[in-house]
C-alpha positions as CSV (number, residue, x, y, z in Angstrom):
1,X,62.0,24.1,60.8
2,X,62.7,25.7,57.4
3,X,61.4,29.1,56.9
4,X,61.7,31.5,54.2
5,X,60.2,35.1,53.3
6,X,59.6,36.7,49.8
7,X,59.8,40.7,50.6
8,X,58.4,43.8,49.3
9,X,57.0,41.9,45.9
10,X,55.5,45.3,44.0
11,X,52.5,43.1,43.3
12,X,51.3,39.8,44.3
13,X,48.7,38.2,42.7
14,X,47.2,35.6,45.1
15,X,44.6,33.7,43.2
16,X,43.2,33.0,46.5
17,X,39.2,32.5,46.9
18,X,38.5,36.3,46.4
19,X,41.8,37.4,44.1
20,X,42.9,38.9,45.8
21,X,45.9,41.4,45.1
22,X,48.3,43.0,47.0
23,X,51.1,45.7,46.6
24,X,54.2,46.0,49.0
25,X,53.4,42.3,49.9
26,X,55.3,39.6,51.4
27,X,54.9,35.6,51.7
28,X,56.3,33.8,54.7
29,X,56.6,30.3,53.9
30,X,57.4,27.3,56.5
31,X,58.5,23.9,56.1
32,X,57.0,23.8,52.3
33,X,53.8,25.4,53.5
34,X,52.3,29.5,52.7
35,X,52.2,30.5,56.6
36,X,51.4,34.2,56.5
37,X,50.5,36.8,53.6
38,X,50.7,40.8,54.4
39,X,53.4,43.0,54.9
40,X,55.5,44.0,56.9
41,X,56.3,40.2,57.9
42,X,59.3,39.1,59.5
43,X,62.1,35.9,59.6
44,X,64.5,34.6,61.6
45,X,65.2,32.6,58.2
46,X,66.3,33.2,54.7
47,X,64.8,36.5,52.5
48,X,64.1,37.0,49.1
49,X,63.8,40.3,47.9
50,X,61.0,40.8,45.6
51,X,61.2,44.7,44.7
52,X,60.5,45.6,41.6
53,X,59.0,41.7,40.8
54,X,55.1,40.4,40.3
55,X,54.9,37.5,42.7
56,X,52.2,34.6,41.3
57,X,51.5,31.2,42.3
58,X,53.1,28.5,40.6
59,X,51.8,27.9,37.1
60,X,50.3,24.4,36.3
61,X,50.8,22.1,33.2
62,X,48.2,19.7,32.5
63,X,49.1,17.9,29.6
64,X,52.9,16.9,28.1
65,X,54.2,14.4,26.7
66,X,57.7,15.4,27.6
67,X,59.6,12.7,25.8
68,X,58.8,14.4,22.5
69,X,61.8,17.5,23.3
70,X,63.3,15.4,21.3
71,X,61.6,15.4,18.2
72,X,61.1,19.4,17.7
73,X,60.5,20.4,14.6
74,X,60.8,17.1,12.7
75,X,60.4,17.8,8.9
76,X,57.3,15.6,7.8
77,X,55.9,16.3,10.2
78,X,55.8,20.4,10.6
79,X,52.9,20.8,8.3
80,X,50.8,17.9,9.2
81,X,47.2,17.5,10.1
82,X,47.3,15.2,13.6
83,X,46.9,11.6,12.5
84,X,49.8,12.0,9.5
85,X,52.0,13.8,12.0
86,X,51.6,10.5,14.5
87,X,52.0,8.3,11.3
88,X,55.5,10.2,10.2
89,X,56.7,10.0,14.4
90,X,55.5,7.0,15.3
91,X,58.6,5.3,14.2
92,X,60.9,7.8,14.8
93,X,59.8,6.9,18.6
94,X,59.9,3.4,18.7
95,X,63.8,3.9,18.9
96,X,63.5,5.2,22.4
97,X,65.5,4.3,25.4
98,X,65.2,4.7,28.8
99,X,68.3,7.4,28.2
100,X,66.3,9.4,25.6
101,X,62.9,9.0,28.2
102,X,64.8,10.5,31.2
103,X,67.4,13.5,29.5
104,X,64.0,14.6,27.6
105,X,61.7,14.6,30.7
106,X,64.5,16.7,32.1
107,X,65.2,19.0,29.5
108,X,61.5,19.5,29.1
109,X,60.7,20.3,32.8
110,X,63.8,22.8,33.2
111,X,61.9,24.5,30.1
112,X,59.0,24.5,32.1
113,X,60.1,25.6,35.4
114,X,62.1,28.6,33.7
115,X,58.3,29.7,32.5
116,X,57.0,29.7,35.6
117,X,55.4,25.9,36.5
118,X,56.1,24.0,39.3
119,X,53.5,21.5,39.2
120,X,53.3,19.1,35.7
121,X,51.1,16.5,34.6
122,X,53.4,14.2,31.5
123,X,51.3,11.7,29.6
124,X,53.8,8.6,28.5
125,X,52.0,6.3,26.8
126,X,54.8,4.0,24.7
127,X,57.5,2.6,26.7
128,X,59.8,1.2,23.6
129,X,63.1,-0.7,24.2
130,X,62.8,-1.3,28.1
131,X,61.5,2.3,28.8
132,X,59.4,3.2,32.3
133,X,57.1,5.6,33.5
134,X,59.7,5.5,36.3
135,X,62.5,7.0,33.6
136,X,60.6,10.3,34.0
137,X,59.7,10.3,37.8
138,X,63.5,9.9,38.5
139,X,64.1,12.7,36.4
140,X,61.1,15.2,38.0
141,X,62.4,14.0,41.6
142,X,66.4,15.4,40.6
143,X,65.1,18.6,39.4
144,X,62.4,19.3,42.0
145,X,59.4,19.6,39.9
146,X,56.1,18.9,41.6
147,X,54.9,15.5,39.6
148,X,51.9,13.9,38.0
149,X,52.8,11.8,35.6
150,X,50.0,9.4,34.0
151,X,50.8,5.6,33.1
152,X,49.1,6.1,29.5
153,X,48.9,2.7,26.8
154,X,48.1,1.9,23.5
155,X,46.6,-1.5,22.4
156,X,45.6,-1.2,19.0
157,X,48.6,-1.2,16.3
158,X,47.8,-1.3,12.7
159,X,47.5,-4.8,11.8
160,X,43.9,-4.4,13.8
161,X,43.3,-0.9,12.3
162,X,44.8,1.3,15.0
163,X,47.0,4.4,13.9
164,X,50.5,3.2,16.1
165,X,52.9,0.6,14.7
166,X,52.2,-2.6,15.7
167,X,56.1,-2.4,17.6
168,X,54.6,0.8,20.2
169,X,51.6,-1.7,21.1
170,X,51.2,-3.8,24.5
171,X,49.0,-6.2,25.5
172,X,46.2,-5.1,27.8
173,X,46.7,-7.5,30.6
174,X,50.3,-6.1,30.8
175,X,49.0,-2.9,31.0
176,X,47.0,-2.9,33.6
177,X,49.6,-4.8,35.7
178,X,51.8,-1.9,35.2
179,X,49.6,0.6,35.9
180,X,49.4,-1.1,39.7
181,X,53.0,-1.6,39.8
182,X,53.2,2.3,39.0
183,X,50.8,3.2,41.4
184,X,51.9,1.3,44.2
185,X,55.2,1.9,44.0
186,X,55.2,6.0,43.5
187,X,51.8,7.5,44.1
188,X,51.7,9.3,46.8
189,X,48.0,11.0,47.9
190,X,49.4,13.2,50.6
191,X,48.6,17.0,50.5
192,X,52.3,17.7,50.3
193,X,53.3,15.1,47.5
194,X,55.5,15.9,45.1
195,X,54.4,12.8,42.7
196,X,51.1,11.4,42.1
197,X,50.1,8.7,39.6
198,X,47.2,8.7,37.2
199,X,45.8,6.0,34.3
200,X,45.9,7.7,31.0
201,X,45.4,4.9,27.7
202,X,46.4,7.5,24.9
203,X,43.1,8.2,23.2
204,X,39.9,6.0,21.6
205,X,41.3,5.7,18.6
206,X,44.4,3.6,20.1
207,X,43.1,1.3,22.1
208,X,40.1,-0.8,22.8
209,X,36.7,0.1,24.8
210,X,37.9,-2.8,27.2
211,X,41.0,-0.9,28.8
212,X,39.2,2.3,28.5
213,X,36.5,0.8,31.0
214,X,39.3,-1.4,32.8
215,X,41.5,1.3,33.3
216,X,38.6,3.9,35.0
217,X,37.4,1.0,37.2
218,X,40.8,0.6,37.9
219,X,41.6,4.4,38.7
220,X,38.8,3.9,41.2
221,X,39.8,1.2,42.9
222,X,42.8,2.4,43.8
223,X,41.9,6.5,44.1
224,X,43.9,8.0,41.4
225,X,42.8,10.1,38.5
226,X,42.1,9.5,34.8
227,X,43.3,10.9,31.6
228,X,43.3,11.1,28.0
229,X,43.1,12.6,24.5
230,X,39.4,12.9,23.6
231,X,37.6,15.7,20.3
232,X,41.0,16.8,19.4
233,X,39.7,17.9,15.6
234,X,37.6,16.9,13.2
235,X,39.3,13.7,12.2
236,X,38.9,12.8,15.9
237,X,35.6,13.0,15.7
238,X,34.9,11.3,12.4
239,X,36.3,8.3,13.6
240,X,34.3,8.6,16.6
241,X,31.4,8.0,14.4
242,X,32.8,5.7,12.6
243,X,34.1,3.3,14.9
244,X,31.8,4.0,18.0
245,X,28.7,5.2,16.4
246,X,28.9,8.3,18.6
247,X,30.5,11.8,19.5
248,X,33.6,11.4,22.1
249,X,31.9,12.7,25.2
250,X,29.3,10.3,24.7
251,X,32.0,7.1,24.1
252,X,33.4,8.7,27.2
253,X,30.6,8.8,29.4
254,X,29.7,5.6,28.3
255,X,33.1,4.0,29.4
256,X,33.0,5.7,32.8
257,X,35.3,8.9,31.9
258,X,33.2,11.8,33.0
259,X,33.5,13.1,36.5
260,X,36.3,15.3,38.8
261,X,38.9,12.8,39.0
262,X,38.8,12.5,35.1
263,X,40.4,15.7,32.8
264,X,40.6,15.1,28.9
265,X,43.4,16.8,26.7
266,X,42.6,18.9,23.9
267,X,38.6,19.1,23.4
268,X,38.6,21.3,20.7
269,X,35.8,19.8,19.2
270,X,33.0,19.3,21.9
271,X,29.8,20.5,21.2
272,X,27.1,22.3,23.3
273,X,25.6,19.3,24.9
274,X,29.2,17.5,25.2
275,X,30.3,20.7,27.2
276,X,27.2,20.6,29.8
277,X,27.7,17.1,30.3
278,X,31.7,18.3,31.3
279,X,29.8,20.9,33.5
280,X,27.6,19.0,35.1
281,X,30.1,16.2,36.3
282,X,32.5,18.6,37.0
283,X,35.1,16.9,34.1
284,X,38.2,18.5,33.4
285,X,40.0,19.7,30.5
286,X,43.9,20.5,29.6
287,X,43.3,23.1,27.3
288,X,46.5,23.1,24.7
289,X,46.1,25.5,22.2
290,X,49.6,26.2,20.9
291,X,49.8,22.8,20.2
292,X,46.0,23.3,18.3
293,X,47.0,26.1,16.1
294,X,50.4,24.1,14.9
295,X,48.3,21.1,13.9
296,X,45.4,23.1,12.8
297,X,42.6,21.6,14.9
298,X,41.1,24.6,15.9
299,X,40.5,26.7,18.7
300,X,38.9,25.4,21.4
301,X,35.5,27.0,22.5
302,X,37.2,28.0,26.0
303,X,34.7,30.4,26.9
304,X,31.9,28.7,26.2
305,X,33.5,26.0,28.4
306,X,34.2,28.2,31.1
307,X,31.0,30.1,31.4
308,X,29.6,26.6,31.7
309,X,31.1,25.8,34.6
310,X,33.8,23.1,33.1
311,X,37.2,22.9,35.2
312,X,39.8,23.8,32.7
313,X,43.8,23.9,33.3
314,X,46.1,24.6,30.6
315,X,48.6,22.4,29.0
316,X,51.9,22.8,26.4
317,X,51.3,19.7,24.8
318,X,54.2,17.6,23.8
319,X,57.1,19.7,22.0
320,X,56.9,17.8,18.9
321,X,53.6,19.6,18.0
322,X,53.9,22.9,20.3
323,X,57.2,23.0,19.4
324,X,58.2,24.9,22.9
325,X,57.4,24.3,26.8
326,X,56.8,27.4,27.9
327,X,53.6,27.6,30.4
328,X,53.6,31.6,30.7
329,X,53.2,31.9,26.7
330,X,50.7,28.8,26.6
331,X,48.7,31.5,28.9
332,X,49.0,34.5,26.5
333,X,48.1,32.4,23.4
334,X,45.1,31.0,25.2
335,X,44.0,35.0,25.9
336,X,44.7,36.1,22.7
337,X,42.7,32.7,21.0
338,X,39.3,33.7,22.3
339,X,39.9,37.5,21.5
340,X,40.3,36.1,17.9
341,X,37.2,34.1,18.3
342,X,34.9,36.8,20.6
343,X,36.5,39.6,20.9
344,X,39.0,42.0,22.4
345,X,37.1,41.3,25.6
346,X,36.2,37.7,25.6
347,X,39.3,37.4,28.1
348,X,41.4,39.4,30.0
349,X,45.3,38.4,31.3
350,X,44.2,38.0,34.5
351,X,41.9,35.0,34.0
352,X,44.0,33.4,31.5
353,X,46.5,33.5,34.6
354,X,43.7,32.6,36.4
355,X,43.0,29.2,34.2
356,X,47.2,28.7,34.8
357,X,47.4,28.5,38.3
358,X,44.4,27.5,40.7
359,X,42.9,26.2,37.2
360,X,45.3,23.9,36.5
361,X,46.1,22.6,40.2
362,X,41.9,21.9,40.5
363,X,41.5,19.8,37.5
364,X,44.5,17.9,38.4
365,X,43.3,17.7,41.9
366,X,45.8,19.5,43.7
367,X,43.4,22.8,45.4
368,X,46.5,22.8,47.9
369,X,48.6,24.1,45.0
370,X,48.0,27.3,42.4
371,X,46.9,29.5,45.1
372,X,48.9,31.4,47.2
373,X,47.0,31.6,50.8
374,X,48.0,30.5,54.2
375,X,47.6,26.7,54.3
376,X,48.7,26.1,50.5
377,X,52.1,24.7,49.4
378,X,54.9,26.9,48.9
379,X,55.0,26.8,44.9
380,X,55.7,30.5,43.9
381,X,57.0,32.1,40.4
382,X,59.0,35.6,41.2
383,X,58.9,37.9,38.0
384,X,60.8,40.4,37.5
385,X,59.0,43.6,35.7
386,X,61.8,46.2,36.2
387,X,63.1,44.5,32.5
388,X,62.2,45.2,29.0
389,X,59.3,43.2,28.6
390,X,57.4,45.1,31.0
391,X,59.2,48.8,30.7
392,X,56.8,51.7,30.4
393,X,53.7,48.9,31.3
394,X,51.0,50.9,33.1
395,X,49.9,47.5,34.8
396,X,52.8,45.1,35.5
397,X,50.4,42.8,36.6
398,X,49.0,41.9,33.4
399,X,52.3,39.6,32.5
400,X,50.4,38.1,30.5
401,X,50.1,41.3,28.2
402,X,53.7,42.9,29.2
403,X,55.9,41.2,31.3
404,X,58.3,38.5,30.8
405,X,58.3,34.7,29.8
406,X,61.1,33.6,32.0
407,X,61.3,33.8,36.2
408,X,63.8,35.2,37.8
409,X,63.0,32.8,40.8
410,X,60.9,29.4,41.0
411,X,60.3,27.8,44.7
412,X,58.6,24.5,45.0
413,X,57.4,23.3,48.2
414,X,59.5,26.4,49.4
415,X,63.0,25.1,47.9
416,X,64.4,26.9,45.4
417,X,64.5,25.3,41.4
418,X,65.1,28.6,39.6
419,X,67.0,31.3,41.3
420,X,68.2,34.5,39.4
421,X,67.0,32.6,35.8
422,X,69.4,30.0,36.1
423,X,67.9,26.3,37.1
424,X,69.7,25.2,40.3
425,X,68.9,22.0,40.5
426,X,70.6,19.9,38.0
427,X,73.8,20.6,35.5
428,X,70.9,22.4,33.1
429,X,73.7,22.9,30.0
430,X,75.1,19.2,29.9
431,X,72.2,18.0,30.0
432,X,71.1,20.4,26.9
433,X,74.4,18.7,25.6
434,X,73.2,15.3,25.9
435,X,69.4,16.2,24.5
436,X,71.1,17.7,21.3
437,X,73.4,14.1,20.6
438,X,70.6,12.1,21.3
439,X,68.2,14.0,18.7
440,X,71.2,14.3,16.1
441,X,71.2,10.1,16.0
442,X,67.6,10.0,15.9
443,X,68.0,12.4,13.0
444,X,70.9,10.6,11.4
445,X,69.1,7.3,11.8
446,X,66.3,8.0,9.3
């Protein structure tokens, strides 16, 4: 038996059923599990002092593409709308390896776990030059990062009138094949798994309505989840009409792709009647928006989407249109969005956390995760407030308004992956090292 107990927190914000929040709190956590939530707790085991820290469940990321830390910031690209920016990176990433696949999936989860996740989705949808969705498991399972990662595909190259090189297409037989050897080689559906599967093709406008209904009746078949790109901007939905004769949520309800093991990324673009249909199956969506302001799709009519009753997590994006990984600032951006768009009070920090956390970990089908409450995994971020970010802040609670973008400590199923900053996991600087050589000769290639 493992056990562990996170002291004297200043505040804790559960995100349990109710909210509830405590002050002078502790978490007693056992074997990778939330065992007991008061105070004045006790442990034969190891202690973490929380004074002068806010204490939060893990944050959730629901939409990456973590193999593009390696393309930050690519000139060509910085001030494009989102089809020329896939058209000026497209070939810059069919010179991936398996190398570049599993240092940027590293890099790119150590960014996120210093911000505060411990559960990510990633959505890999080329495999160029031998590359495998397994590159980036390997890497998640070294650094102790709670896993989704989603077999995506594209079919459609340009010689048939898709956006992706012809070279970044496969066939859709092989696809599918790889989606079950994926799947039955390192999904795992328990409550306390650490890596779980999903089918993701990349988006309608890169493959063919065949895989999009192969791959949901194959999701079902074997019990994992679904995910793509779908109303991204307006360009997304003008070849919607175009192509399909139809708005996305329509071409996705067609196909199969509404219900609660489906989320889509993005969705900046659904209308009224899209967003009750979302509502009404209980659809998710990885809302991205610093990813949406830096391509100029728009802002995402989160509110609306909410107050509807549509599940929606957050999500960095890939860091070749963000151009960071951090989950805590994703959070504050998404706040400060809908101010822009309704008002000061159109939402507070404490539900943008909210849509972070249990958000997140429900649309990615994880309700054991984003909560902290006896029976829920033991993924927890430790803030520290008594800093600069938060000095002279009347509510250290509201991180999200005052409070900083970096944990002092991360725990995932109770072990530790940040601990005073610094991730413990892996060698964190060479690896940095080996990101920055790999991105100079993709640089030096051109």
């Amino acid at each position: 038996m493992t056990e562990l107990l996170i002291r004297n927190a200043d505040y804790l914000l559960t995100m349990d059923e109710t909210r509830r929040e405590l002050v002078s709190a502790d978490v007693l956590l056992r074997d990778g599990v939330v065992v007991a939530v008061g105070q004045n707790l006790t442990t034969e085991g190891e202690v973490i002092e929380a004074s002068g820290c806010v204490v939060t469940p893990g944050l959730v990321n629901t939409h990456h593409h973590l193999y593009q830390s390696l393309t930050r910031a690519v000139p060509g690209g910085q001030d494009a709308l989102l089809f020329g920016w896939l058209k000026t990176l497209y070939p810059i990433w069919a010179r991936f390896t398996p190398d570049h696949m599993y240092v940027s999936a590293q890099v790119g989860l150590a960014e996120l776990a210093l911000s505060g996740c411990t559960l990510s989705s990633d959505h890999l949808y080329m495999y160029p030059n031998g590359s495998r969705l397994e590159d980036t498991i390997h890497a998640a399972a070294e650094i102790g990062m709670r896993f989704q990662p989603t077999r995506g595909a594209m079919s459609i190259g340009e010689s048939d009138g898709g956006l992706p090189p012809d070279a970044l297409v496969e066939r859709e037989a092989a696809i599918l094949e790889d989606c079950i050897r994926v799947i039955d080689g390192f999904h795992d559906p328990s409550a306390s798994s650490m890596c779980r599967v999903g089918i993701a093709p990349c988006s309608p406008f890169s493959v063919s309505r065949d895989l999009m209904r192969d791959a949901a009746l194959l999701a079902r078949d074997k019990g994992v989840m679904l995910h793509t790109h779908l109303a991204e901007n307006d360009e997304d939905i003008a070849y919607s009409l175009a192509q399909f004769g139809c708005r996305p949520g329509q071409y996705a309800q067609d196909l199969g792709w509404v219900g609660p093991d489906v989320w889509h990324a993005h969705c900046v673009k659904l209308d009224p009647s899209e967003i009750a249909l979302f509502a009404q199956t209980k659809t998710g969506v990885a809302h991205c928006p610093c990813s949406n302001c830096r391509l100029g799709s728009g802002i995402a009519p989160l509110r609306a989407m909410r107050d509807a009753g549509v599940p929606v997590g957050l999500g960095v994006d890939g860091s070749a249109s963000n151009d960071a990984g951090n989950l805590v600032a994703e959070a504050r951006q998404a706040m400060l969005l809908q101010r822009v768009a309704g008002g000061a009070d159109a939402m507070s920090a404490r539900e943008a956390l909210e849509i972070a956390t249990r958000g997140g970990a429900d649309i990615l089908g994880r309700p054991e995760c984003g909560r902290i409450e006896v029976g829920a995994r033991a993924d927890i971020a430790i803030w520290d407030v008594s800093g600069i970010e938060s000095a002279g802040s009347w509510d250290p609670a509201a991180l999200l308004l005052a409070g900083p973008t970096t944990v002092r400590d991360l725990l995932v199923e109770g072990r530790s992956v940040v601990r005073d900053g610094q991730v413990v996991t892996i060698d964190l600087p060479a690896q940095i090292a080996q990101q920055n050589k790999l991105a100079r000769a993709l640089r030096d290639a051109i």
